[in-house]
PASEBA-1860 file (N, C-alpha, C; in nm, 3 decimals):
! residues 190
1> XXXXXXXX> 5.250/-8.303/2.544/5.338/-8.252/2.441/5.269/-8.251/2.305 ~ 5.211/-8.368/2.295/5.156/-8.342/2.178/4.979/-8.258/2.139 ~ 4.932/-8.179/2.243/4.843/-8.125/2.260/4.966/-7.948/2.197 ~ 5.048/-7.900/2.282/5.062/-7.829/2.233/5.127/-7.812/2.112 ~ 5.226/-7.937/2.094/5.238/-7.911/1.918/5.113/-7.920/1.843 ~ 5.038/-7.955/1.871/4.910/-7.977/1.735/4.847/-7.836/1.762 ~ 4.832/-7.783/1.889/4.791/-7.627/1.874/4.844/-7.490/1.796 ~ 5.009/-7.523/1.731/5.099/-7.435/1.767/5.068/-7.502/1.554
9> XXXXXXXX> 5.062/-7.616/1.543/5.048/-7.618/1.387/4.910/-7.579/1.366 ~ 4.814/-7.588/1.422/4.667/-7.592/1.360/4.682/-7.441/1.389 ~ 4.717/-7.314/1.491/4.703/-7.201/1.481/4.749/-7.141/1.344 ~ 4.903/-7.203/1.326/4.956/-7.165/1.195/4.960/-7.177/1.055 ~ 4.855/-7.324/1.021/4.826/-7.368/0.922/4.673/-7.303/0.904 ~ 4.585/-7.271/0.997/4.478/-7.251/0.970/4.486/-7.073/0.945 ~ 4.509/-7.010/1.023/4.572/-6.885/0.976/4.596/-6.859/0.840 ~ 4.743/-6.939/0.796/4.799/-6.940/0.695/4.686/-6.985/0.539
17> XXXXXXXX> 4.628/-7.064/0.551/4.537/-7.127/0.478/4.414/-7.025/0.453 ~ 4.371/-7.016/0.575/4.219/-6.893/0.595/4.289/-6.781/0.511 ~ 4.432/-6.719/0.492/4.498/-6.631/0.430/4.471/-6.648/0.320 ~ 4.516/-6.776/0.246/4.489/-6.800/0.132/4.338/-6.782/0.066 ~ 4.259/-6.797/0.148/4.128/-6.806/0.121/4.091/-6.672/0.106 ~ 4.117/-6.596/0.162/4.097/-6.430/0.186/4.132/-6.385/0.050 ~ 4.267/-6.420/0.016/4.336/-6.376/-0.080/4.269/-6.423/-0.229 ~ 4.239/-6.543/-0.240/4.121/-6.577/-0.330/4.007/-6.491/-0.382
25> XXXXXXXX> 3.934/-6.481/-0.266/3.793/-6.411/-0.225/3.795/-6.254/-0.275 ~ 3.923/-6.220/-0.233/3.965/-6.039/-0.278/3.954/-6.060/-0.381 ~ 4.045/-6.115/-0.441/4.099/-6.154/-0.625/3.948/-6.159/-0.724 ~ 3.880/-6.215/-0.621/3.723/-6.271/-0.713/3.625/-6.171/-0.719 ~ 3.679/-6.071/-0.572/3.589/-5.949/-0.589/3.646/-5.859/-0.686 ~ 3.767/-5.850/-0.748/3.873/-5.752/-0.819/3.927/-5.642/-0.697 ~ 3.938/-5.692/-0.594/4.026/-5.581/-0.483/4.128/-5.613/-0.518 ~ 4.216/-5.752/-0.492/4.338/-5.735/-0.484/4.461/-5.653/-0.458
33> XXXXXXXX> 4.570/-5.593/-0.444/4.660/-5.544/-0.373/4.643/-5.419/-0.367 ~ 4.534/-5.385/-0.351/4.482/-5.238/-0.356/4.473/-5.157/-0.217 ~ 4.488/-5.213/-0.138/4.449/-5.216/0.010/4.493/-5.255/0.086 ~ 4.544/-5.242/0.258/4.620/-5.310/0.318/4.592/-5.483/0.320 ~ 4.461/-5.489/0.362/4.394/-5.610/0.339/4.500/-5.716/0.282 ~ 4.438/-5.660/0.149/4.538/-5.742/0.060/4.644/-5.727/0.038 ~ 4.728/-5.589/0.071/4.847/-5.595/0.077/4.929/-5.715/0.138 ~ 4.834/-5.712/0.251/4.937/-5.774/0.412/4.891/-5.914/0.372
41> XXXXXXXX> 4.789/-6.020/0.290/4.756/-6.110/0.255/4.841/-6.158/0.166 ~ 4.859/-6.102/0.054/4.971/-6.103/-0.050/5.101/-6.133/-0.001 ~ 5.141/-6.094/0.100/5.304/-6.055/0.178/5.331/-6.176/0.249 ~ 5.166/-6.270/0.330/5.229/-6.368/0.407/5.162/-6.495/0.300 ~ 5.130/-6.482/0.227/5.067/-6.585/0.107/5.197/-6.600/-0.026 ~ 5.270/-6.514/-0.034/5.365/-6.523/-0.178/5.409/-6.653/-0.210 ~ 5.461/-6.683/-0.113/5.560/-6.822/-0.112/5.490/-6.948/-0.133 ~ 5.388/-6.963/-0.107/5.278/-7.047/-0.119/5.213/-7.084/-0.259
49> XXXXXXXX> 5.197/-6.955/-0.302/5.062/-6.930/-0.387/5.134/-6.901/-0.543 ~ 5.263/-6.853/-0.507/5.340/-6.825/-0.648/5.398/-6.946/-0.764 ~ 5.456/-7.028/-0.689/5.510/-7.106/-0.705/5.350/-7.246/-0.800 ~ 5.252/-7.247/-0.749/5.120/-7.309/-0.777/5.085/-7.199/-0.908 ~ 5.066/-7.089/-0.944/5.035/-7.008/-1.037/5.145/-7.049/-1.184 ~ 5.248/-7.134/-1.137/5.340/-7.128/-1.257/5.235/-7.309/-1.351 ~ 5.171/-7.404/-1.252/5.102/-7.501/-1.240/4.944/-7.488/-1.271 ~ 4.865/-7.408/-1.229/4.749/-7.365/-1.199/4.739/-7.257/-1.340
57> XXXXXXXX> 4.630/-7.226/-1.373/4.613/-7.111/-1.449/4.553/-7.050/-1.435 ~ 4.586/-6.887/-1.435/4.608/-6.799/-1.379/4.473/-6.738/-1.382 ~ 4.449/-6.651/-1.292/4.332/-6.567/-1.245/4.310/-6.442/-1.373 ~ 4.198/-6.429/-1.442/4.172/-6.327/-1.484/4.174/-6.203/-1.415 ~ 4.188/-6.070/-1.459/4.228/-5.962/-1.374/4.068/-5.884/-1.390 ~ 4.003/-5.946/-1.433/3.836/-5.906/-1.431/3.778/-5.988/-1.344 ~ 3.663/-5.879/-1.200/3.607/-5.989/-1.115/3.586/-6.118/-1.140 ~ 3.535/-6.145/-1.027/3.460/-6.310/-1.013/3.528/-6.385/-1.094
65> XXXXXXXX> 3.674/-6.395/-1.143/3.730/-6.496/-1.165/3.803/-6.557/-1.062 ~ 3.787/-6.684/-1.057/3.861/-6.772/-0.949/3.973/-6.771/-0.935 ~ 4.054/-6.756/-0.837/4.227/-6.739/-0.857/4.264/-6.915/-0.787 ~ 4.306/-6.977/-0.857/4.280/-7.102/-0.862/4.424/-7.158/-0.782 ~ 4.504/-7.083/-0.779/4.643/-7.079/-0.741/4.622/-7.052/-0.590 ~ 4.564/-7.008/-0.506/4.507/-6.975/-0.366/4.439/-7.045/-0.342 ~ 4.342/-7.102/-0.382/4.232/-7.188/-0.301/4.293/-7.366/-0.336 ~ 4.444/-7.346/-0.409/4.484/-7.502/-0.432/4.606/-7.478/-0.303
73> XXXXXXXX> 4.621/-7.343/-0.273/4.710/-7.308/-0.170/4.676/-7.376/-0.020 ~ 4.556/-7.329/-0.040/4.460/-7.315/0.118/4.395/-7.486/0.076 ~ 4.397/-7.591/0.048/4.362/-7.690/0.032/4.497/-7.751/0.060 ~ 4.582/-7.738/-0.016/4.758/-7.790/-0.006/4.725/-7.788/0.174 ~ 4.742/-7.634/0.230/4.792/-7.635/0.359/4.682/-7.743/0.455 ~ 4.564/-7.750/0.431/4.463/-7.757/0.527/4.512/-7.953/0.480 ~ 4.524/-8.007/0.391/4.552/-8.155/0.410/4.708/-8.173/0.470 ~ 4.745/-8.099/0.451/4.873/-8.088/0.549/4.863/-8.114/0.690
81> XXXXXXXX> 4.746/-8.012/0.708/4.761/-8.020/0.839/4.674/-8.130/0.916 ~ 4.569/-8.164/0.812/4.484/-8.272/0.851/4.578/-8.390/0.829 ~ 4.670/-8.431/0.770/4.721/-8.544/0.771/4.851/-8.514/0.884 ~ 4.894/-8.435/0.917/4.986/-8.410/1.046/4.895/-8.393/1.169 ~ 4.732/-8.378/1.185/4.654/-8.428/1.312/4.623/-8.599/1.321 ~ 4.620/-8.650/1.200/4.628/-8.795/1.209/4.743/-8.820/1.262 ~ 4.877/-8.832/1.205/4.967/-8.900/1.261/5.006/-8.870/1.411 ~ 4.975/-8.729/1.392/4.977/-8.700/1.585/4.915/-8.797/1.702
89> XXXXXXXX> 4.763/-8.812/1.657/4.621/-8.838/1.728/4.569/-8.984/1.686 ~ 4.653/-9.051/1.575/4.592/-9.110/1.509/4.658/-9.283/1.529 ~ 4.743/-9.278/1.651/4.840/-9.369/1.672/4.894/-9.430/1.611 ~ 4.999/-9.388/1.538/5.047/-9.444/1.407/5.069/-9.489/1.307 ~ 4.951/-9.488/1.273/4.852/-9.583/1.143/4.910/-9.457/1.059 ~ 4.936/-9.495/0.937/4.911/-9.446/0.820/4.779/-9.333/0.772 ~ 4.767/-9.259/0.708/4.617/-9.197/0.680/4.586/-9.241/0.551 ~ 4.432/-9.211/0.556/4.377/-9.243/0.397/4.391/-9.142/0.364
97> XXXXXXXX> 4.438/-9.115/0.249/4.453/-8.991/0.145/4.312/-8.969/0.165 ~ 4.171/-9.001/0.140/4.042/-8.956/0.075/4.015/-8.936/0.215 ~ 4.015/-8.994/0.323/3.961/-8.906/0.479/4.031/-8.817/0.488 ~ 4.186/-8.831/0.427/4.279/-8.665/0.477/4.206/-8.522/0.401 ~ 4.162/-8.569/0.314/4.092/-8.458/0.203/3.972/-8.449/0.229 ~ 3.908/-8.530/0.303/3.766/-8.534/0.289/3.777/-8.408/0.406 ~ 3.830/-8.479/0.563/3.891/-8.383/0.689/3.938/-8.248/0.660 ~ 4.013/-8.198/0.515/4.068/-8.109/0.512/3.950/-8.037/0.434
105> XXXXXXXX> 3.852/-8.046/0.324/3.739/-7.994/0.301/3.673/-7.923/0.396 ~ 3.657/-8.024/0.488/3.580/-7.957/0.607/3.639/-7.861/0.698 ~ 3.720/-7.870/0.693/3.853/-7.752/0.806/3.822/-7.635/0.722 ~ 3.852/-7.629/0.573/3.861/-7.501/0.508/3.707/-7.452/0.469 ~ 3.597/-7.514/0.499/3.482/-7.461/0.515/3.463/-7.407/0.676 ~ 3.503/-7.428/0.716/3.492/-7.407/0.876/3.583/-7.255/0.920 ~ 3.678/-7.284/0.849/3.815/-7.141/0.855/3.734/-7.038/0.780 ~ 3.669/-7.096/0.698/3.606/-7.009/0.603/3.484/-6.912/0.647
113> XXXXXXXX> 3.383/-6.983/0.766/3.303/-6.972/0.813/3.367/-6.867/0.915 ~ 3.465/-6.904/1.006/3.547/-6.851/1.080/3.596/-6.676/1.041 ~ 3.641/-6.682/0.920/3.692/-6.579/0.862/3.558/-6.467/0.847 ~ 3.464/-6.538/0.780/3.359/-6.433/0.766/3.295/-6.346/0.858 ~ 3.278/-6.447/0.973/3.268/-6.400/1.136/3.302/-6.295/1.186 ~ 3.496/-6.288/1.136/3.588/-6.196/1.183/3.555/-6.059/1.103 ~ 3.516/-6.075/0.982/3.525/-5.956/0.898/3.402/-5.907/0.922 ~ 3.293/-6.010/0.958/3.170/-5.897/1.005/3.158/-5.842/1.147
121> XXXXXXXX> 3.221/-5.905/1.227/3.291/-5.807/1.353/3.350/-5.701/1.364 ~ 3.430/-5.665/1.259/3.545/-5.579/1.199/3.441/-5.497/1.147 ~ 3.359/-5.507/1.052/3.297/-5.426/1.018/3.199/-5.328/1.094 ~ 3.127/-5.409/1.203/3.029/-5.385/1.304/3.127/-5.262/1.406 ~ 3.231/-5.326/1.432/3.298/-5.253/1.525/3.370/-5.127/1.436 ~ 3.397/-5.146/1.339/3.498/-4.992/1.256/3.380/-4.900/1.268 ~ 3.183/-4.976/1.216/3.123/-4.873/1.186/3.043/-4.802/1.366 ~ 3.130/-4.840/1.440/3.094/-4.790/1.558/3.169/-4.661/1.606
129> XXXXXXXX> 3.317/-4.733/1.604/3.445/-4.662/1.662/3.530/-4.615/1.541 ~ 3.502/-4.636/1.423/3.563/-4.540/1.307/3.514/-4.571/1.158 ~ 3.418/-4.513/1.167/3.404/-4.551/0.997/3.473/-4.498/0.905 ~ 3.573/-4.425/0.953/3.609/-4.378/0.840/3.793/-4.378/0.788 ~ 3.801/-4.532/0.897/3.916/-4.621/0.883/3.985/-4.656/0.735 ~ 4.077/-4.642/0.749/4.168/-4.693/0.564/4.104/-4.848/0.580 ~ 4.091/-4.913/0.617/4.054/-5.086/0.595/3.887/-5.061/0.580 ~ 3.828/-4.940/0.651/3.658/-5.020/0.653/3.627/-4.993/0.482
137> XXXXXXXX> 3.668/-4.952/0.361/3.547/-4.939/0.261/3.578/-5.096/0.202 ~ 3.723/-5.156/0.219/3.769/-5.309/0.195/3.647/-5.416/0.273 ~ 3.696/-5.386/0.413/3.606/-5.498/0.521/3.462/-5.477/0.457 ~ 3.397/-5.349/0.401/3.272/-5.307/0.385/3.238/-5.381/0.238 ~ 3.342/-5.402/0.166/3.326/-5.508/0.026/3.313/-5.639/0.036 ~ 3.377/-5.650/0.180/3.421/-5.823/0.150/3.268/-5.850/0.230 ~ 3.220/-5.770/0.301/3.097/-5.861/0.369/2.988/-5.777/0.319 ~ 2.964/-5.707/0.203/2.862/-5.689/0.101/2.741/-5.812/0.051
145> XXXXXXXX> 2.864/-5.887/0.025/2.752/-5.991/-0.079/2.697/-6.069/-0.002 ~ 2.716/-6.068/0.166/2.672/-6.132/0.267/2.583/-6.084/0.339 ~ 2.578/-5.989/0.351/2.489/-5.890/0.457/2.374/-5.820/0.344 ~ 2.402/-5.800/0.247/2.296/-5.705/0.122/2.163/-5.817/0.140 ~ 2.183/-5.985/0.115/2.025/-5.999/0.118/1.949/-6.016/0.241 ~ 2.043/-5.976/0.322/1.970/-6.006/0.473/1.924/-5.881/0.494 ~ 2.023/-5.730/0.501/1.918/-5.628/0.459/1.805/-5.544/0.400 ~ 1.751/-5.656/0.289/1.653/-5.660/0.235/1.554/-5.705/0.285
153> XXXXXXXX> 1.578/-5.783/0.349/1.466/-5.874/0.479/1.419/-5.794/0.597 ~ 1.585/-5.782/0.687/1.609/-5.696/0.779/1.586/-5.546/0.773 ~ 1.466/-5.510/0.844/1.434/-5.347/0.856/1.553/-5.279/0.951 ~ 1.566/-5.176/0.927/1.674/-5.056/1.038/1.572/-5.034/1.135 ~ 1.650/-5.073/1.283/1.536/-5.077/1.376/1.553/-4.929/1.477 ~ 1.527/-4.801/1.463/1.605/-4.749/1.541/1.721/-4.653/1.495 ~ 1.704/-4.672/1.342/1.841/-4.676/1.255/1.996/-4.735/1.301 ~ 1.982/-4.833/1.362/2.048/-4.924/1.399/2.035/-5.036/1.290
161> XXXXXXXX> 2.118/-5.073/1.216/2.131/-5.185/1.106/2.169/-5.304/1.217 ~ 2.046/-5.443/1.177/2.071/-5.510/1.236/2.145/-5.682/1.209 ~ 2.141/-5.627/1.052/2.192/-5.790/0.945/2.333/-5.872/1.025 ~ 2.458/-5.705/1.096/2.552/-5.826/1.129/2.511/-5.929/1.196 ~ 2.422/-5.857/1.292/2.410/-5.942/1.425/2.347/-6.077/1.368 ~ 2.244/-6.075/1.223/2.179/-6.180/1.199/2.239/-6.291/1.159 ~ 2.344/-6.196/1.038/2.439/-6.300/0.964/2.554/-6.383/1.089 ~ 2.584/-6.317/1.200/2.669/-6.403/1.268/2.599/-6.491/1.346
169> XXXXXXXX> 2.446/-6.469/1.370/2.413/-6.586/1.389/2.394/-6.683/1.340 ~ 2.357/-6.666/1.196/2.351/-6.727/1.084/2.450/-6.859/1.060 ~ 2.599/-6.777/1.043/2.680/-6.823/1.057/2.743/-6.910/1.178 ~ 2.694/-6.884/1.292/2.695/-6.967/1.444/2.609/-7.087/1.419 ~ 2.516/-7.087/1.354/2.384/-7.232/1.317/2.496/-7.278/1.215 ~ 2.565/-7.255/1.156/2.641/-7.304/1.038/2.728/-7.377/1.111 ~ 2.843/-7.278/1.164/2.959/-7.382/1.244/2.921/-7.486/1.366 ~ 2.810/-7.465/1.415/2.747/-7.561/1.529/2.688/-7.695/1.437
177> XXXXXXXX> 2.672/-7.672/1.314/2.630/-7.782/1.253/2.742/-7.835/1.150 ~ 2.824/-7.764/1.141/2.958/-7.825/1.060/3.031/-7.924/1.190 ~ 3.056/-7.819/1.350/3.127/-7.947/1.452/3.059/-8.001/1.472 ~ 2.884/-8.049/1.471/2.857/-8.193/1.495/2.879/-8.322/1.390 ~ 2.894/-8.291/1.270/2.963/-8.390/1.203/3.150/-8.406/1.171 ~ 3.180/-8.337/1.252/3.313/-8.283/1.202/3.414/-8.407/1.296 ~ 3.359/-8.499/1.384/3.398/-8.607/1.508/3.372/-8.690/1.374 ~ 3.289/-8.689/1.311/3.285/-8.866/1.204/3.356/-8.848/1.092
185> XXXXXX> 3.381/-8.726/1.074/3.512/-8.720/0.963/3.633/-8.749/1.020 ~ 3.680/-8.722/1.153/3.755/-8.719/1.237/3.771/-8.902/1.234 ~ 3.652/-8.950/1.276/3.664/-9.088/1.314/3.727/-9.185/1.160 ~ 3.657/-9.125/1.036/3.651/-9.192/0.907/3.829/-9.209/0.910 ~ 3.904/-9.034/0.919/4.040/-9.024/0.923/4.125/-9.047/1.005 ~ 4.077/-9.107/1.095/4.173/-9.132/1.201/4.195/-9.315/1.209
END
C-alpha cells in the first residue's frame, strides 16, 4: 500500500514541480505565455506560483531574469514531497528539516535533468516527423543553450546533427552519478 501511494505522490509532485521549473526556465528565456508550452505550464502552475509572487519579487519581463516565484514553487513542492517519502519509508521518526531540503535539492536537480532529456527527445523526434510543428521553434529555444556548444565541437556527420544524441548522453553520465549518491541523502533523511 504504501509503495503505491508514494508512486501516485512522487508522479504528481514531481511532474507538478518539474512544471514549475519549466515555467521558470521559459520566463528566463523571455518565452513565457507565448506558446502552448507555456501556455499549458502557466494553466497547471497558477495556483502554486501566484500566490508566492505576492511574497517573492517579481520577475523582470526582460530575459534571463529569474522568476523567483517558480523555482520557490518547485522547491516548496519537491520538500513536500521529500518529507512525505520520509514519513512513509522512514518509520515514523520525525524528519530533519536540513536532510528534507538537502533530499529535495537533489530531486529537483534530477527532475531537472529529467526534463531536459524530454525536451531533447521532443526536439530530435519533431525534427524527424515534423519540423514544422506549432511547439518545435519553443522545444528548439529551450534546448538551444544546451546543444549550441556541443555543436561547435560536434561535426554534421552525413548531415545528420549529432549533439542530441551527445547531450543525452551527457546527461545519462549526469543522472547515473546524481542516483549513486542520491541512497546517502536518502540515508542522512531518513
Amino acid at each position: 500500500m504504501h509503495q503505491a501511494l508514494w508512486l501516485l505522490l512522487e508522479t504528481l509532485g514531481s511532474l507538478l514541480a518539474t512544471a514549475c521549473v519549466l515555467r521558470a526556465y521559459l520566463n528566463w528565456l523571455g518565452l513565457g505565455p507565448r506558446n502552448q508550452i507555456g501556455q499549458f505550464v502557466i494553466a497547471i502552475t497558477d495556483w502554486i506560483v501566484r500566490p508566492l509572487r505576492g511574497v517573492l519579487p517579481a520577475a523582470r519581463k526582460a530575459p534571463r531574469s529569474l522568476d523567483w516565484a517558480s523555482l520557490a514553487a518547485a522547491l516548496l513542492l519537491a520538500v513536500v514531497l521529500a518529507a512525505a517519502y520520509i514519513m512513509i519509508f522512514g518509520r515514523g521518526r520525525a524528519p530533519a528539516f536540513g536532510a528534507v531540503v538537502l533530499l529535495a535539492l537533489v530531486w529537483l536537480v534530477e527532475w531537472s535533468l529529467w526534463l531536459l532529456t524530454a525536451l531533447v527527445v521532443l526536439l530530435a523526434v519533431l525534427s524527424w516527423v515534423n519540423p514544422h510543428a506549432p511547439i518545435a521553434p519553443t522545444v528548439d529555444a529551450l534546448t538551444q543553450p544546451f546543444l549550441s556548444p556541443i555543436r561547435r565541437v560536434v561535426p554534421l556527420i552525413g548531415g545528420v546533427d549529432l549533439s542530441p544524441l551527445v547531450l543525452i548522453l551527457l546527461l545519462q553520465v549526469l543522472l547515473t552519478m546524481l542516483k549513486s549518491v542520491t541512497p546517502s541523502f536518502i540515508a542522512i533523511a531518513a
